[in-house]
C-alpha positions in Angstrom: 0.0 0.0 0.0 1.0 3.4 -0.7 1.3 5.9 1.9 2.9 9.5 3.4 6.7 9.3 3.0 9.4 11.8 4.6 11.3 11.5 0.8 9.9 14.6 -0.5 10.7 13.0 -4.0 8.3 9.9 -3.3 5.3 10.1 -5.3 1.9 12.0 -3.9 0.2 9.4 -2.6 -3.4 10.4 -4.2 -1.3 9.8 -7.4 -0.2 6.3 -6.4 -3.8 5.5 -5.9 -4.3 6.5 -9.3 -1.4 4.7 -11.0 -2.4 1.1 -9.0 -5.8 1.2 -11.1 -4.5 2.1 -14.2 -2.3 -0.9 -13.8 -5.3 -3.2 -12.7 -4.4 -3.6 -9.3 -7.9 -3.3 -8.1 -8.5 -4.3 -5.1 -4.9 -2.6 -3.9 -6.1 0.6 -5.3 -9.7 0.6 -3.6 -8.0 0.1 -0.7 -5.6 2.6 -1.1 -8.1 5.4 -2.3 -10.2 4.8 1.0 -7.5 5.2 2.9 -6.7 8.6 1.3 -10.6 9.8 1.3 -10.4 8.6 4.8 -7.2 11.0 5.9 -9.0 14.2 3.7 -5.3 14.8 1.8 -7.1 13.9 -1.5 -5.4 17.4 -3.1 -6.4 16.7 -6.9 -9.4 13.9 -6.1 -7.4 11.1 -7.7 -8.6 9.1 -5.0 -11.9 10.6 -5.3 -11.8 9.3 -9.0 -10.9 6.0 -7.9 -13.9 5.4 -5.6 -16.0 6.5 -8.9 -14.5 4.4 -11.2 -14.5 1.0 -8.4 -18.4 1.9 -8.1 -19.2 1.9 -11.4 -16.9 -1.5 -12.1 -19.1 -3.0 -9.1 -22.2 -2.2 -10.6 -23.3 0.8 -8.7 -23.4 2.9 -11.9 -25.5 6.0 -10.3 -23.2 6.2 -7.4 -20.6 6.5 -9.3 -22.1 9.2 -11.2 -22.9 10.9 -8.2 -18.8 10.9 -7.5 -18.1 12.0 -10.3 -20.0 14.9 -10.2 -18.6 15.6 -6.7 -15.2 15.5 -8.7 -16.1 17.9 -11.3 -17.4 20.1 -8.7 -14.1 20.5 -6.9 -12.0 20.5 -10.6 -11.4 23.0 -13.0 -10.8 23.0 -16.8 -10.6 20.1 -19.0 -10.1 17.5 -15.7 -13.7 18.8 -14.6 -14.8 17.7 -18.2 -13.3 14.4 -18.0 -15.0 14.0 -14.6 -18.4 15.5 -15.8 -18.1 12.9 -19.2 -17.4 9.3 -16.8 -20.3 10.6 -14.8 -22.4 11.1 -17.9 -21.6 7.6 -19.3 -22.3 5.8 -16.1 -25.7 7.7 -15.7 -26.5 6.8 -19.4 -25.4 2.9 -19.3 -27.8 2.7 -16.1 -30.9 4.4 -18.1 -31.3 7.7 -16.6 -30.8 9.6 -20.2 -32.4 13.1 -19.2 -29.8 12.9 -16.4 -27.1 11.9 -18.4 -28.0 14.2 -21.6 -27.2 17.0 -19.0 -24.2 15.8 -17.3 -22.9 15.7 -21.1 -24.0 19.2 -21.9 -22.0 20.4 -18.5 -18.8 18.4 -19.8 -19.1 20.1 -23.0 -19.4 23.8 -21.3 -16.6 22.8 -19.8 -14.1 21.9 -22.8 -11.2 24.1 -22.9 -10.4 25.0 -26.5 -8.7 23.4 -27.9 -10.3 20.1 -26.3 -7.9 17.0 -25.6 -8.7 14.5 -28.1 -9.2 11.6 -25.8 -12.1 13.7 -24.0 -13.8 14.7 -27.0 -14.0 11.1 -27.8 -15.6 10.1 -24.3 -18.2 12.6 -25.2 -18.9 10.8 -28.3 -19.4 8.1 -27.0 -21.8 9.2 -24.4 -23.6 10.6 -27.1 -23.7 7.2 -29.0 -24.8 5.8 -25.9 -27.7 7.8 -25.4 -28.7 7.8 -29.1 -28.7 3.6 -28.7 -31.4 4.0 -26.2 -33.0 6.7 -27.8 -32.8 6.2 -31.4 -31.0 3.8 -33.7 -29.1 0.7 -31.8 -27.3 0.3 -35.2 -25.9 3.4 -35.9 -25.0 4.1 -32.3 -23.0 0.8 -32.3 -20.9 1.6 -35.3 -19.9 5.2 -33.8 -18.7 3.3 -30.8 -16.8 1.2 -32.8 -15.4 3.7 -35.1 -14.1 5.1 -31.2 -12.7 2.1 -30.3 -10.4 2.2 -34.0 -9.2 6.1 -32.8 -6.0 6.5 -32.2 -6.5 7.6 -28.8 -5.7 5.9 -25.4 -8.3 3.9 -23.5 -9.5 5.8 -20.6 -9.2 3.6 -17.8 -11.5 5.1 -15.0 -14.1 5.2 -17.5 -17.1 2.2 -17.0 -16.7 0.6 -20.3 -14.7 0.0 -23.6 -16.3 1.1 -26.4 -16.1 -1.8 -29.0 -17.7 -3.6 -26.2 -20.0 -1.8 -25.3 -20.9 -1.7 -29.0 -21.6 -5.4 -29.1 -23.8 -4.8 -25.6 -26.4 -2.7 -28.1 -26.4 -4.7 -30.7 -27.0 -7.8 -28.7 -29.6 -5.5 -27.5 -31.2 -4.9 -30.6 -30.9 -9.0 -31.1 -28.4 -8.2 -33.7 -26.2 -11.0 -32.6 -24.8 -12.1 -35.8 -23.1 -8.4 -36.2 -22.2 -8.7 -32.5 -20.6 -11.7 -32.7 -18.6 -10.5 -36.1 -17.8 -7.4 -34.1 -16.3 -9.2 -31.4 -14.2 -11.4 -33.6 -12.8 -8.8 -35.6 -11.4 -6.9 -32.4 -10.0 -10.1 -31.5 -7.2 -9.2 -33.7 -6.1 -5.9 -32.4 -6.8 -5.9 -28.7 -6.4 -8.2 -25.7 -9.2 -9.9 -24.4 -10.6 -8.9 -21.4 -13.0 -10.9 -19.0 -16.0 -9.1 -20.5 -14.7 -9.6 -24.0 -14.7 -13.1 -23.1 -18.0 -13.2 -21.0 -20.1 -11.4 -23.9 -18.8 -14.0 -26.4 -20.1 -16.4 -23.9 -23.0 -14.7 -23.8 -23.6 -14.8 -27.2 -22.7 -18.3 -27.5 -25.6 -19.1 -25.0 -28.1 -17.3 -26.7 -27.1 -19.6 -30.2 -26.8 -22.6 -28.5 -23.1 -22.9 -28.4 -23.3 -24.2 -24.9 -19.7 -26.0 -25.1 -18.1 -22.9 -26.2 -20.5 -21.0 -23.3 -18.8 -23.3 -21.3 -15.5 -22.2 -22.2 -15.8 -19.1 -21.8 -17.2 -18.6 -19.1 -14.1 -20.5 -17.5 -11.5 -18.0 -19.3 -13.1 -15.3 -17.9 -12.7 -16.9 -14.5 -8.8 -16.6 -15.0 -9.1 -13.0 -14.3 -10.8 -11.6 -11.0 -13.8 -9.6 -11.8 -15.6 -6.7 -10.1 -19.5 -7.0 -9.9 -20.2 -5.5 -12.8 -18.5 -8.4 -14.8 -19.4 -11.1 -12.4 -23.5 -10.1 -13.0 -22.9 -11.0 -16.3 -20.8 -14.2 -15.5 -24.1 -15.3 -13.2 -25.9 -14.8 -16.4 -24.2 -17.3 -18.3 -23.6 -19.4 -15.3 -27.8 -19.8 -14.8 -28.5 -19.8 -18.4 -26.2 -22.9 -18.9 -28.0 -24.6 -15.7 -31.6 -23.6 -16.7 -30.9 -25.5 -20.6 -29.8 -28.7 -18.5 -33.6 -29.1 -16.7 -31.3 -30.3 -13.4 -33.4 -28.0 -11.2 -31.1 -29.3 -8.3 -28.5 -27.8 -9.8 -30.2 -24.7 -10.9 -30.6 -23.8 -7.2 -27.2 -24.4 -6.2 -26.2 -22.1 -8.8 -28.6 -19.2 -8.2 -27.7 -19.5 -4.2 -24.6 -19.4 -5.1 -24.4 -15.9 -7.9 -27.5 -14.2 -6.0 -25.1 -12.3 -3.2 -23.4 -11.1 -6.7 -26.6 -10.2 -8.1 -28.3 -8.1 -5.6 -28.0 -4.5 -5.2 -26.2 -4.2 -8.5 -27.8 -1.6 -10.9 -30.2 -3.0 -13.8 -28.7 -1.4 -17.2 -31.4 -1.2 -20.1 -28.9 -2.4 -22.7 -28.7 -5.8 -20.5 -32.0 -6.4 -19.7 -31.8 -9.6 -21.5 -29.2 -10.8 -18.9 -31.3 -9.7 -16.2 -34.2 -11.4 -17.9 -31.9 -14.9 -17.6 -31.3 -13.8 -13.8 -34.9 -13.8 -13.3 -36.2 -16.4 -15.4 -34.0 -18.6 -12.7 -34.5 -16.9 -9.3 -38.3 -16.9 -10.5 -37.3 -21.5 -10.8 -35.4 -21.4 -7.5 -36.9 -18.7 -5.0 -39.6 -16.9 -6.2 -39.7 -13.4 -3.9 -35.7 -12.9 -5.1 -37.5 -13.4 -8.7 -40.0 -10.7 -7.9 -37.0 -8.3 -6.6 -35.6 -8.7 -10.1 -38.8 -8.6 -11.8 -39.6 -5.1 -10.0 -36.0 -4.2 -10.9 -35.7 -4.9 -14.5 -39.4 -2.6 -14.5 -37.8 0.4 -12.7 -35.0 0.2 -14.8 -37.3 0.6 -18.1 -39.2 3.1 -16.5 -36.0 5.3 -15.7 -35.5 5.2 -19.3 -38.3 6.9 -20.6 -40.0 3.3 -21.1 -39.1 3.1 -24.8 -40.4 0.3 -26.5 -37.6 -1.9 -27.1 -37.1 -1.8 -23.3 -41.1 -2.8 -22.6 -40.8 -5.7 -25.1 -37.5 -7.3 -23.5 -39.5 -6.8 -20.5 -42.7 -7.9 -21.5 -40.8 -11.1 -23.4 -39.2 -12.4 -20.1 -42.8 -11.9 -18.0 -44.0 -14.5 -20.8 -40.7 -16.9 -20.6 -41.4 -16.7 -16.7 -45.5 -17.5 -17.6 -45.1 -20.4 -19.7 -42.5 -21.9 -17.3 -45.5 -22.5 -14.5 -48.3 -22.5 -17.8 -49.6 -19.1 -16.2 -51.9 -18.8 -20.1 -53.3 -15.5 -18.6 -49.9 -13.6 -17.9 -48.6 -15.0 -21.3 -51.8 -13.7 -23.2 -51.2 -10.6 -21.1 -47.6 -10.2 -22.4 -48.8 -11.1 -25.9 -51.2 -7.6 -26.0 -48.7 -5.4 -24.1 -46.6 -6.6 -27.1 -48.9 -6.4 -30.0 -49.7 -2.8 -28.3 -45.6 -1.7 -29.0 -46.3 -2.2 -32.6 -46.8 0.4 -35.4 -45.4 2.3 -38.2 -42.3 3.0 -37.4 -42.6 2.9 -33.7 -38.8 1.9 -33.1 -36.3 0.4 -35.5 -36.1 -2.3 -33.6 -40.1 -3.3 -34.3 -39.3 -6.4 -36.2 -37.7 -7.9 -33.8 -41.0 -6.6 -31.2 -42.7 -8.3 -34.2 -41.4 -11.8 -34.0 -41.7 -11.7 -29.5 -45.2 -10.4 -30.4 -46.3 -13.4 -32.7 -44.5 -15.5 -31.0 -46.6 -14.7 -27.5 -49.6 -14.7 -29.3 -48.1 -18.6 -30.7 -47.5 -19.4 -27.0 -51.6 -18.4 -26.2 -52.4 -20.5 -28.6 -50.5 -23.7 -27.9 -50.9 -23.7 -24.1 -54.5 -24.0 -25.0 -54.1 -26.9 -27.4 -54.6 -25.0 -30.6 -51.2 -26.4 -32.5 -51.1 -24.8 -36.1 -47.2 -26.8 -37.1 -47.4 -24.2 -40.6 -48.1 -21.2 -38.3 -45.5 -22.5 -35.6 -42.7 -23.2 -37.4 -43.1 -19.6 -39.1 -43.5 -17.8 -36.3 -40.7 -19.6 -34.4 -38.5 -19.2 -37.9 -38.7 -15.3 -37.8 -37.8 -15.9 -33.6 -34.8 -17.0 -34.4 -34.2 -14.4 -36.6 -34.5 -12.1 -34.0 -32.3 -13.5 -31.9 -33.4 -16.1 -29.4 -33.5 -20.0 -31.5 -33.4 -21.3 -28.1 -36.8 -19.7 -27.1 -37.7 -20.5 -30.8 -37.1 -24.4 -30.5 -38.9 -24.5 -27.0 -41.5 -23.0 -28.8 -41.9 -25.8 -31.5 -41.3 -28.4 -28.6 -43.8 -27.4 -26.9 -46.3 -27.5 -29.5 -45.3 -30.7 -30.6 -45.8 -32.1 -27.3 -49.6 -30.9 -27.7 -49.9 -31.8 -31.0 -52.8 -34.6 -31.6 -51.4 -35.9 -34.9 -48.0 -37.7 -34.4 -47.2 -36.6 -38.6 -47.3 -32.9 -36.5 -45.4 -34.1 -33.9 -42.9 -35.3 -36.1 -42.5 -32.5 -38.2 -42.4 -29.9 -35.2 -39.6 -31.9 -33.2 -37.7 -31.9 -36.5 -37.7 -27.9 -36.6 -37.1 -27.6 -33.1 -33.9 -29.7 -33.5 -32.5 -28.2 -36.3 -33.3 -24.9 -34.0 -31.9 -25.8 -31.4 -28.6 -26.8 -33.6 -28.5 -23.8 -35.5 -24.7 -22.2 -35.4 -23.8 -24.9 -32.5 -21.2 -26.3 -34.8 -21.8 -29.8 -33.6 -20.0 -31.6 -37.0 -16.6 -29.8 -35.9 -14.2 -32.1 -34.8 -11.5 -29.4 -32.9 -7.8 -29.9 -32.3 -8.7 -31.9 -29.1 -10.7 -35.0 -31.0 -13.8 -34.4 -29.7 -16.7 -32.4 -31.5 -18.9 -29.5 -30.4 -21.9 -32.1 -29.9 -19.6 -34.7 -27.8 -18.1 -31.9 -25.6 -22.1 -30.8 -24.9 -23.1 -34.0 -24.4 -19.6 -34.6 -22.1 -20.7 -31.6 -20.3 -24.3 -32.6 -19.4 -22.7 -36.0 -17.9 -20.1 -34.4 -15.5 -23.6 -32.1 -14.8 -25.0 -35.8 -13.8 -27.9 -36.0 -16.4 -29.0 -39.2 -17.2 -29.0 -39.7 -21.2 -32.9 -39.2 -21.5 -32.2 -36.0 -19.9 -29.6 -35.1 -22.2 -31.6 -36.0 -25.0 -34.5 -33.7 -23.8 -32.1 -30.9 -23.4 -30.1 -31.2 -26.8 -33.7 -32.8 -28.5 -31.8 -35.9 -29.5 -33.2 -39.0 -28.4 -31.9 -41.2 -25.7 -30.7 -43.5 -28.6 -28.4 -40.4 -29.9 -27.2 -39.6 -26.7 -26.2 -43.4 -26.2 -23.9 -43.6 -29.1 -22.6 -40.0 -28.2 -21.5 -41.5 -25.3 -20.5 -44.9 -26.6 -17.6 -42.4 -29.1 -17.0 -40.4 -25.9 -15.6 -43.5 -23.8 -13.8 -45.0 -27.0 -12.0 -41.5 -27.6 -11.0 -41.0 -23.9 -10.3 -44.8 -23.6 -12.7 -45.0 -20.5 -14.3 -48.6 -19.7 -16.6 -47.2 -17.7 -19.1 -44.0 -16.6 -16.5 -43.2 -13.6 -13.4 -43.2 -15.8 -15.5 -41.3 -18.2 -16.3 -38.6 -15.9 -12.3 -38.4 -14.6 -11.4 -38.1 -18.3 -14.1 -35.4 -19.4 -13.4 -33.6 -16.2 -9.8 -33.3 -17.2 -10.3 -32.4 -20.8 -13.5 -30.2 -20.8 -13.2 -26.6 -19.5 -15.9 -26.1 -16.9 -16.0 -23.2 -14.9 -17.3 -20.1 -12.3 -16.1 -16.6 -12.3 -16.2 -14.8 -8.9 -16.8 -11.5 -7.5 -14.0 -9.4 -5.9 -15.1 -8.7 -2.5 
């Protein structure tokens, strides 16, 4: 720890505080800046900034614009600019855009002239921000990642990169296929970072890729994570559960990420992550599903309740409906979506379009009424949208309801190829074993019996039997426990933790 030295050439100690954060020494340099807030010798509030940037990294993004407003207060020139600009951006990730479109307009009164280039680009891209919430998700996303490709240093007491926060709105916008190319193309010029790593393993759950998910999730647990990340990591960790059916396991998991969960801030752009929290908690204990439920609400509300932000909402009240075969709430969420539509209500209305029919789909098939032409549309254009897992439990469902076995048939068929789509399965990887053995790998060491594996991957038992059968050949195992030793040493599987 750095502290007050007689060697008047020792560095300032508020500036040490500083320096251990920019070198990622986080927990050192929270420490540190307490201590200096705590002795009142913080001359230029570089401890002061500290605090403000550790807040927003833990997920308390309106406390740490409230500090960094308190910073700009007590600076002048371009560092009460810089100040004024992190606060914006925190206030504008978690939702509060009125608030945020003025903290930006104080930063800008307060540019010097001429403005440093790094600060005129954190404007920017508070602007972009705004406009992704406001406006067009698209757009905004390329001018963050046209700031991510300047020629300018990363600001590291800001909340968030911008080439990842890019792929944040367009995952948003259920643009994941751009998202995903986004991602893959920085993967050239930058480092990864845990969140790097825990959106692509985001994105892999969302397509299915639950091997890769996997993977991940465990890479990103090579790096400790402030709350921020680690809501994210409890996302992917509950979303991987929740497509296994183990409900044993899916309450060990949420008991284990909700201390992470709770009391962090619910950002707009990552409602769909908070939708995944809930879905479970909703599964495991319903009142800390309710808290999120209430949460994810206030959060849309704070944002001026556009309608992108009522339809994520509105989808995961009818993902939480169908789960218990609540028809009422699920018809509900159908006309709260149906009542977002219209000419030219948001750019983002075709994906509202394909939640909407889908909801009114879901009505329809909890009741019996299974239409497999009208279905397998309807869950086609889902996918589209974003969400082929939500699309194949769709055409599951129905198929379970479905009176002629011909229909039956025919809607398993689409909900396989569904819930295969982009999961890469026929790859065979340096390591021998394919994308589908390392899922079906996975789902053993997770203790699923094979019918349970087959209901989760909709392959039949018979599949998952000769799955297995190639598994224990490749491995050389002569039986499930040396199976299980050898998957357990060749797959990765993984948690990431919070820093506390």
């Amino acid at each position: 720890m750095h502290g007050v030295h007689d060697d008047v050439t020792a560095e300032p100690v508020d500036l040490g505080v500083e320096r251990l954060w920019r070198d990622g020494a986080v927990l050192e340099a929270i420490n540190a800046a307490d201590q200096v807030l705590s002795g009142g010798a913080d001359i230029d509030c570089r401890a002061a900034g500290v605090a403000a940037a550790a807040a927003a990294a833990d997920g308390a993004l309106r406390d740490a614009a409230v500090r960094w407003r308190g910073v700009a207060a007590a600076l002048p020139d371009s560092r009460g600019a810089w100040a004024r600009g992190r606060a914006a951006l925190a206030t504008a990730l978690a939702g509060d855009l009125e608030a945020a479109a003025a903290d930006l307009i104080a930063a800008r009164d307060a540019l010097p002239d001429p403005a440093p280039r790094g600060l005129t680009v954190l404007l920017d891209g508070v602007d972009a921000t705004v406009e992704a919430q406001r406006g067009d998700p698209a757009m905004a996303a390329r001018r963050l990642a046209g700031l991510a490709a300047a020629t300018v240093p990363a600001d590291p007491l800001t909340v968030e990169r911008w080439d990842e926060l890019a792929v944040t709105i367009l995952a948003a916008a259920g643009d994941d296929r751009t998202a995903r190319a986004m991602l893959a193309a920085h993967d050239h010029h930058r480092p990864s970072t845990p969140r790097h790593r825990l959106l692509t393993a985001w994105l892999d759950l969302r397509a299915g890729r639950l091997a890769e998910a996997r993977r991940g999730l465990a890479a990103a647990a090579e790096t400790q994570v402030l709350r921020r990340n680690a809501v994210l990591a409890a996302a992917v960790s509950v979303g991987l559960v929740r497509r296994c059916g183990d409900e044993a396991a899916l309450a060990a998991t949420w008991h284990r990420v909700a201390p992470v969960v709770v009391g962090a801030d619910v950002e707009p752009l990552l409602l769909d992550i908070w939708g995944e929290l809930a879905a479970a908690a909703a599964q495991v204990s319903p009142p800390d599903g309710d808290t999120l439920t209430d949460a994810m609400a206030a959060a849309v509300a704070r944002a001026g309740a556009p309608a992108w932000g009522v339809a994520t909402e509105q989808w995961w009240r009818l993902q939480r409906a169908v789960a218990v075969g609540d028809r009422a709430t699920v018809s509900s969420a159908a006309e709260q979506l149906e009542v977002l539509l219209g000419p030219g209500s948001d750019p983002r209305s075709n994906s509202v379009a394909a939640m909407a029919a889908a909801a009114w789909t879901w009505t329809a098939v909890l009741a019996g009424d299974v239409d497999a032409t009208a279905v397998s549309a309807v869950a086609r254009g889902l996918a589209e949208a974003g969400r082929p897992r939500e699309a194949a439990a769709l055409c599951r469902a129905a198929a379970e309801r479905a009176t002629e076995p011909a229909v039956a048939r025919e809607l398993l068929a689409r909900s396989r190829g569904l819930a295969g789509t982009s999961s890469g399965e026929d790859r065979e990887p340096a390591g021998g074993l394919s994308e589908r053995e390392r899922e079906v790998g996975a789902l053993v060491l997770d203790g699923l019996t094979q019918k349970q594996i087959g209901a989760r991957l909709f392959i039949s038992p018979k599949t998952v039997e000769q799955h297995v059968a190639r598994l224990r050949q490749k491995l050389g195992a002569a039986n499930r426990a040396q199976l299980v030793a050898a998957l357990r040493s060749r797959l990765s599987a993984g948690s990431v933790g919070v820093v506390s």
